[in-house]
Each structure stands twice: as C-alpha cells, then as structure tokens.
TORFI-949663 format. One record per residue (C-alpha): residue number from 1; residue in three letters; z, x negated, y negated. Coordinates in steps of 0.2 Angstrom, whole numbers. Layout:
BEGIN
NUM_ALA_Z_X_Y
...
This chain:
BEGIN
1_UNK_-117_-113_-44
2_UNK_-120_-99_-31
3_UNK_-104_-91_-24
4_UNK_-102_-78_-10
5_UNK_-90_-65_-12
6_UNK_-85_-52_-2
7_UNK_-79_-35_-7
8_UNK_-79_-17_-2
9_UNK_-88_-4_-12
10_UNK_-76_2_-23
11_UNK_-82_14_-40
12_UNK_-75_-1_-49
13_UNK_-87_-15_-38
14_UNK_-103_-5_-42
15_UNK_-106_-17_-57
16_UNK_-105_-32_-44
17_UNK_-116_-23_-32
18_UNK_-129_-14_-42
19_UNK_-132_-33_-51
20_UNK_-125_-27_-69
21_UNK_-111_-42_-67
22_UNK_-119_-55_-59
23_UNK_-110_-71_-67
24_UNK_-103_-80_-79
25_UNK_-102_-99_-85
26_UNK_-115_-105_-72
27_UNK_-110_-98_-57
28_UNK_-120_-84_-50
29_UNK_-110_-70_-36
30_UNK_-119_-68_-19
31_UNK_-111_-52_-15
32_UNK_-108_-45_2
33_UNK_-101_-28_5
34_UNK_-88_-29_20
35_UNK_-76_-19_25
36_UNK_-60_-20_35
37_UNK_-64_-14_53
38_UNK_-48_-17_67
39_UNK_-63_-30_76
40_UNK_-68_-43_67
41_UNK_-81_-47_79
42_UNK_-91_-30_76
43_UNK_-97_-39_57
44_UNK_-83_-31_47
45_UNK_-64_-37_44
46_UNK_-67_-47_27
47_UNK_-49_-56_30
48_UNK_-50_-63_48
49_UNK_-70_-68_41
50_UNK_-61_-74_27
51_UNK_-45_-83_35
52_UNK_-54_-90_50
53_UNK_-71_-88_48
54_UNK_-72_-95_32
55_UNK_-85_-86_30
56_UNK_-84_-81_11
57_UNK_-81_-94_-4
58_UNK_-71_-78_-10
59_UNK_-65_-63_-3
60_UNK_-55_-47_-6
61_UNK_-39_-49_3
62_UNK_-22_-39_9
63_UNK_-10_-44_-1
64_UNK_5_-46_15
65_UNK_-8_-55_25
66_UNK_-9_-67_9
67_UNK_10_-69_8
68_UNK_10_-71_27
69_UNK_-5_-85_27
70_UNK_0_-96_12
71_UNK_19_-96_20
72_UNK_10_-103_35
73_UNK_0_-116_27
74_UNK_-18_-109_28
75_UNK_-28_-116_14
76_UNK_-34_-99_2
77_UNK_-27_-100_-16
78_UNK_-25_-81_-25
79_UNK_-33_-75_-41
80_UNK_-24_-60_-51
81_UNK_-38_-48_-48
82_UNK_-30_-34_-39
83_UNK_-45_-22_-32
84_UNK_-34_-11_-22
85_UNK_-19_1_-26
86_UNK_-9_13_-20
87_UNK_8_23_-20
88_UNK_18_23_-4
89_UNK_24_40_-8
90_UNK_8_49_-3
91_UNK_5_42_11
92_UNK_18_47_22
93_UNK_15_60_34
94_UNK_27_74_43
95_UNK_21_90_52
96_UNK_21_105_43
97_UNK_34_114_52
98_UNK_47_99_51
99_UNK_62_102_40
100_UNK_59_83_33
101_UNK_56_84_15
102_UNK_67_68_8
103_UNK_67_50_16
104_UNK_84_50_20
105_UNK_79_60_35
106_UNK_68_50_41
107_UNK_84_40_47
108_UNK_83_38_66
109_UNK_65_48_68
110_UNK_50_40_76
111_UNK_37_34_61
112_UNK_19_27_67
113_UNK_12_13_56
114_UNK_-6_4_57
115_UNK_4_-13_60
116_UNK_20_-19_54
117_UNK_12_-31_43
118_UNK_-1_-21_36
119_UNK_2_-21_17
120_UNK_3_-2_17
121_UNK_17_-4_30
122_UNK_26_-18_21
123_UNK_27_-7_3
124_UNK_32_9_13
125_UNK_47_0_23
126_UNK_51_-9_7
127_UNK_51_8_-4
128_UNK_62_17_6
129_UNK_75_3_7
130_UNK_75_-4_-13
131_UNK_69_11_-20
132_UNK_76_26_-11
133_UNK_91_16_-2
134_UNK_86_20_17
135_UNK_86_5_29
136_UNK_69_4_36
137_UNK_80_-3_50
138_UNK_86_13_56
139_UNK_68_19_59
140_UNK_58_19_76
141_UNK_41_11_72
142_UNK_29_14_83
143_UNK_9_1_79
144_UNK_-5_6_82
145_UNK_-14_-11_80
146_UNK_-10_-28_85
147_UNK_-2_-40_72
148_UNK_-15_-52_68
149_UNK_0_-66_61
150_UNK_12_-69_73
151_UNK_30_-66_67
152_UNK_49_-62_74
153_UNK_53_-45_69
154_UNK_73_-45_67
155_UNK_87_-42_80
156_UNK_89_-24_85
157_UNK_75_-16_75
158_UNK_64_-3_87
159_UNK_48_-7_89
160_UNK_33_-3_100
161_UNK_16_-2_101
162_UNK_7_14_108
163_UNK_-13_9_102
164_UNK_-26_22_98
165_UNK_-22_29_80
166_UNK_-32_40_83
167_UNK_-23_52_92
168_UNK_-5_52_81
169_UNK_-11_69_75
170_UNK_-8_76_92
171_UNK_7_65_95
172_UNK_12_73_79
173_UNK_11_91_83
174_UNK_18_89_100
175_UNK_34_80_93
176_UNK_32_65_100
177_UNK_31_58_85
178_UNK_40_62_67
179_UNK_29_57_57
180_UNK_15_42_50
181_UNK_12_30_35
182_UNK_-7_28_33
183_UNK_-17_26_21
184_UNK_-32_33_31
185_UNK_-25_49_41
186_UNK_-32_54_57
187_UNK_-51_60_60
188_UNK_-40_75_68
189_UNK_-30_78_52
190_UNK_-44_75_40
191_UNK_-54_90_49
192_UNK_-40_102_52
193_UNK_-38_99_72
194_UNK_-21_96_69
195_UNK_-10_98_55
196_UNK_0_88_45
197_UNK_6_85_30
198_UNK_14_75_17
199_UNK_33_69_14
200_UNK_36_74_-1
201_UNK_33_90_-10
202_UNK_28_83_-25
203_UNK_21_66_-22
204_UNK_13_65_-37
205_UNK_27_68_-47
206_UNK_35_53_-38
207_UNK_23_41_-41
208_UNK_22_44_-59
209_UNK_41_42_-56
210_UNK_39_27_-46
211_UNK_28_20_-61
212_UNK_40_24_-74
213_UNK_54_15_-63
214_UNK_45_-1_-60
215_UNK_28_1_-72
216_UNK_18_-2_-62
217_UNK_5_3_-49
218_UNK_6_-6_-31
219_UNK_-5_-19_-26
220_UNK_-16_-18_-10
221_UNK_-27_-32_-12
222_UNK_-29_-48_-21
223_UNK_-44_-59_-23
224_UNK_-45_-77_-13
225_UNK_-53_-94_-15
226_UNK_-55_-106_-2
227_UNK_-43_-120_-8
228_UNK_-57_-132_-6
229_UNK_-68_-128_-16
230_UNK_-55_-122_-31
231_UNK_-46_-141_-32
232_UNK_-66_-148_-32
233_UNK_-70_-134_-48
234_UNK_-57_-128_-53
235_UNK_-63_-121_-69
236_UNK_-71_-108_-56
237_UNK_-55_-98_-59
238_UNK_-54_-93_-75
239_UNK_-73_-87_-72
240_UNK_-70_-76_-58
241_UNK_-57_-65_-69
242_UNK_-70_-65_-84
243_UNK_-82_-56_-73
244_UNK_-68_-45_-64
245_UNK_-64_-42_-82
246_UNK_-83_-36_-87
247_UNK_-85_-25_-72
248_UNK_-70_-16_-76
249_UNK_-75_-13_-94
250_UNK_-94_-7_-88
251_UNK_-86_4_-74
252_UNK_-74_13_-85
253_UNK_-86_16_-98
254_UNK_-95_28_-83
255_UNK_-83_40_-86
256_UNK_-88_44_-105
257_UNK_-101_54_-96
258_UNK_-92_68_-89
259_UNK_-104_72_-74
260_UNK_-105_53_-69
261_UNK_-91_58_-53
262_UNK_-98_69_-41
263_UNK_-79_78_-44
264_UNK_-82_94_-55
265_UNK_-66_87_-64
266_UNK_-68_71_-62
267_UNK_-66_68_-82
268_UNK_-51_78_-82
269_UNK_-44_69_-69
270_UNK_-48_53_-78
271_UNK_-38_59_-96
272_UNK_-24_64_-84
273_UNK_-21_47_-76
274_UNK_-22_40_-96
275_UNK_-9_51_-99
276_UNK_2_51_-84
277_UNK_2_31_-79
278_UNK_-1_22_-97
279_UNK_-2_7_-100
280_UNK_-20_2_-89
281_UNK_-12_4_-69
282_UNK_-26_-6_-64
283_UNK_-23_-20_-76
284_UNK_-27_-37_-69
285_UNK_-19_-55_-73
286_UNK_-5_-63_-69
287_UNK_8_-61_-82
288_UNK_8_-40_-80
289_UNK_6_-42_-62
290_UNK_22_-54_-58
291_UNK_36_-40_-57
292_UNK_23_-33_-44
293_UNK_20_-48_-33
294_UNK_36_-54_-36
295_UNK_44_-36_-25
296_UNK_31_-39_-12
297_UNK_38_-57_-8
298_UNK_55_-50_-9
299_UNK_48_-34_4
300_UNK_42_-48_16
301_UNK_55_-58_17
302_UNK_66_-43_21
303_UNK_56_-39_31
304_UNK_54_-54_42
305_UNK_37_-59_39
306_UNK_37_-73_29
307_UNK_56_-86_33
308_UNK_56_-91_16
309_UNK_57_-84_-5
310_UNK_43_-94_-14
311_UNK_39_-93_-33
312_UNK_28_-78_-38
313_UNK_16_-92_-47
314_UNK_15_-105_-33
315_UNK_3_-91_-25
316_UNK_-12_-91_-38
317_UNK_-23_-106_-45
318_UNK_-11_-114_-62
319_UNK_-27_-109_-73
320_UNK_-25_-93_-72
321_UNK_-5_-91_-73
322_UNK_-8_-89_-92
323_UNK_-20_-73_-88
C-alpha cells in the first residue's frame, strides 16, 4: 500500500526524505515536503491541503487546528507522533528598552500574535493564565493573519486585526506595540533593523523549569489520517508510529558523529539537552503524551475555540491508545 505523507523538513524527517525509512508492514510512504505558507494557494499550507484539500492520506498537523476541526466534525483521526515542539517562554517578545521582564506586566499591554488560534498563540495565552496566573484576558491582542476556523472569541476580550507581520518590529520600536509571541520573529528583527528581545531573562532556565513542572515538552504538531481510510485499514496505525519510531532512532544516532550539525557545538548542545530535559522530550505515544494534550484541550476551551471538554483518547485512532 502506497501512502502520501506530508511533512516539513525537520533534522528528525531526513530519514523519511533521504528514503532510509521508507515503510513498514506493506505500506510504502510517498513523501512530500510541504510547508506551512499563510496562502494555501501558493502549494504550501499542509493543513488547509490537508483539511480541505484532502490532498494527503497523512499529514503533519497544528495541534489547535486539530482540536478546533475534530470539535467541528471534520473527518482526520490523530496519531501520537508529535513532529513539532516548543516552549512558550522563548518566544515572546519585548523591546529592549522596555522595563517588562515578568508576565504580570504584560497586564493591559498591546501583544501581537500570528492568529489567535494558532497553536503557538493558544499555549502562550494558556501559560501565562494556568502557569504564571495572568489572565490572557486582560491583554490587547492584536493578529496578523486571518483565522482559518471561525470561532466567537469571549465577551469583553480586545481583539483586532492589523495584518502584515512583517512590520511588528517597527510597531515595536515605535511603541505602538508592547510586545509579540511568534515563533518566527520578523525578517527586521532577525537581521538587526529593529531590535527586540526576549521576555524573560533567562528563558532557558524557564523552560527547564517549565519541564520540571509539568515533564514535558509542548506539542506543536501532531500527525493526521483521513478518517476514511483509517476505519477501511486500520492496522495502518500502529504502522505509521513504527516507522516515526525508526526514523527517530536513525536520526538520533547522527549525532554520535560530532561534526554531523553544521553547529560547532552541536554535540555539546545535544549532551546538554540529555541532561537538562531527561526523560526523551520528544518522546512520542500516547500514554506520555496525555498530560500534554490533555492541557491543550483544557487551553482551548478556555479559550473559546473549541464549546466543549472531550476526552484526551477520543482524538487518536483506539489502536494506538496503548502506544
């Protein structure tokens, strides 16, 4: 059985791209690399391709578009393969001058955002109300991209939309903004025309904090099947994490080689992580994942994007609720 996947071209995906993995149990991966461009029409976006298209028998998939799509009805079933991470901690942004160092002063400021949906939005606005204790509520939220699920944002929270991402490190230096959460920072930041800088002082030492608190590491992404053809195979499943599984082993094995990373510490780097974040942060499978999903559900709800609390388990294929 030929499948098509689509993924972006993480370190960890070079297995699936450079044909080391190619399958498993009779099914063989087509893989496409696609990326997650704000136009789907230009032949990026995986998810719209994905959702709408159906373009792909699996895809790599944001992890709040996924909660806000199966509360909707829309037929994709998840597997516990978790290609994307992050902190929230390091990914907001202040200017360099401000006195905000703490995100109880963020209270009442003016805080861009891709969309509200986004999955980096939803964890941010989540963190700083379950984890730090301020009400993403009493924060200005200006979007830079339309939402691509429809939702009704609660009574009395500020929100507008100002476009053009682009230009939020200007806004930023000229105050009329406080301050972003992006995962990508502005060309303008990332080549010095304006400046900005992080939050925190030490956002490292939050994140290992962060992961000490909850143990575990964020998820971004998910992987999706169309519900179709998972009820029609559905030992297709269990396949797809045994091959997730062997890329990871093959990709983590690179670093035995300590000039594999163009980084000059790259291996260093590596023995850190080991020691800072044990226990595997990028661990996929269901059982170590559920704390994880479960605090996205309960962020999306909070935050008005999905109307009701579902099980953790209800989102992935019963074959791989064992994983």
């Amino acid at each position: 059985m030929r499948l098509s996947i689509a993924l972006d071209r993480y370190d960890r995906h070079h297995p699936f791209f450079d044909s080391t993995v190619r399958g498993v149990h009779g099914v063989e991966l087509e893989v496409f690399q696609v990326g997650q461009s704000q136009n789907w029409r230009d032949g990026e976006d995986r998810h719209e391709r994905m959702l709408h298209g159906k373009e792909f028998d699996i895809a790599e998939f944001s992890m709040s578009s996924f909660l806000m799509a199966k509360s909707r009805g829309f037929p994709i079933v998840g597997i516990p393969v978790f290609p994307r991470r992050l902190f929230s901690q390091s990914q907001m942004w202040v200017h360099p001058d401000s006195d905000l160092w703490e995100p109880h002063q963020l209270r009442g400021k003016k805080i861009a955002l891709s969309s509200f949906q986004t999955t980096l939005s939803l964890l941010a606005k989540g963190d700083l109300k379950f984890y730090y204790g301020v009400d993403w509520e009493d924060i200005h939220w200006l979007l830079t991209t339309e939402e691509k699920v429809k939702f009704e944002p609660k009574k009395g929270v500020k929100i507008d939309f100002i476009g053009n991402r682009e230009k939020l490190g200007f806004l930023l230096e000229s105050g009329e903004i406080d301050g972003f959460f992006l995962p990508h920072p502005p060309k303008s930041v990332m080549t010095g025309k304006s400046k900005a800088r992080r939050l925190f002082r030490d956002p490292q030492q939050e994140e290992v904090s962060y992961y000490q608190e909850y143990g575990d590491y964020p998820i971004m992404h998910l992987l999706v099947v169309q519900e179709q053809l998972i009820k029609k195979e559905p030992w297709i499943a269990n396949a797809i994490l045994e091959m997730f599984d062997q890329a990871w082993k093959i990709f983590n094995s690179y670093y035995e080689d300590p000039n594999w990373s163009c980084l000059v510490w790259g291996r260093h780097a590596f023995e850190e992580q080991g020691y800072l974040l044990p226990g595997s942060p990028w661990g996929n499978g269901f059982t170590k994942n559920r704390k994880n999903i479960e605090r996205f559900i309960q962020y999306s709800y909070d935050q008005g994007l999905i109307k009701n609390l579902f099980s953790a388990g209800s989102l992935f294929h019963e074959e791989t609720l064992g994983s």
